[in-house]
N, C-alpha and C positions, 0 to 999 in steps of 0.2 A: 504494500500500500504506500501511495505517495504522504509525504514528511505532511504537505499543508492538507491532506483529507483527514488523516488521521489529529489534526489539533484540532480540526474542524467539527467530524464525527466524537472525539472525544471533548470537545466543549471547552478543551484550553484558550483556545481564541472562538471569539463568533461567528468569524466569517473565513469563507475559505480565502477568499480573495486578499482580505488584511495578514490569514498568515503567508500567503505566497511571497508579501511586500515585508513582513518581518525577514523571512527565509532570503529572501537579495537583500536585505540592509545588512546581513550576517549575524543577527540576532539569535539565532536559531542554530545548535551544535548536536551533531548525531553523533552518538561515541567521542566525545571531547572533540571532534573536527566538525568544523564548520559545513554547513549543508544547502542544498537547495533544495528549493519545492518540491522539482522532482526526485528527488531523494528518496529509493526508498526503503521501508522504515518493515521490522521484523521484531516477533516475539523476541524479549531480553534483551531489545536497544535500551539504551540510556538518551534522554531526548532533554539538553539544558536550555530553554528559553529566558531571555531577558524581555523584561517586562521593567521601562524605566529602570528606577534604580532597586529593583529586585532579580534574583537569577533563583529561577526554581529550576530542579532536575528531576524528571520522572523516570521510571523504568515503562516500560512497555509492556504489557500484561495478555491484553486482549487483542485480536483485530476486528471492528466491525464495521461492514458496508453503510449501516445505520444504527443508532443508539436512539433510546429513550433517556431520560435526564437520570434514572438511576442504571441503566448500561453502562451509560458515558462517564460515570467516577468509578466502572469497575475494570476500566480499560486501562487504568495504570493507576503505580504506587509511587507517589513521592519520596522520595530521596532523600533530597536536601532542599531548603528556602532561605538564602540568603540576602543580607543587603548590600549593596554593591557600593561602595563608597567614591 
């Protein structure tokens, strides 16, 4: 599955389209390297997104073509949430 459906389906970001424009600002790291949209992404990736001045890392759990709002938090586990100074 592509890096921006998967933040999209999983409800990290809202839209697929704002994560494709994180994914080229290089906001967005698959396994500590930097990634692109098309990217793609597999059960027991590590997936770190910056969000301002926060950087959360999730693992990757599930894949799913579509979620409901309780699928879409069982599609991965957080990691770590830090603030990025």
């Amino acid at each position: 599955m592509r890096v921006d459906k998967f933040l999209k389906t999983s409800r990290l970001i809202k839209r697929r389209t704002l994560a494709k424009e994180i994914c080229n600002q290089g906001r967005v790291k698959l396994n500590h390297r930097p990634c692109k949209a098309s990217s793609t992404v597999a059960v027991g990736d590590l997936l770190s997104i910056q969000f301002g001045h926060k950087e959360v890392t999730v693992r990757v759990k599930h894949l799913l073509n579509s979620a409901s709002k309780e699928q879409a938090s069982q599609c991965y586990q957080v990691v770590k949430e830090e603030d990025i100074v």
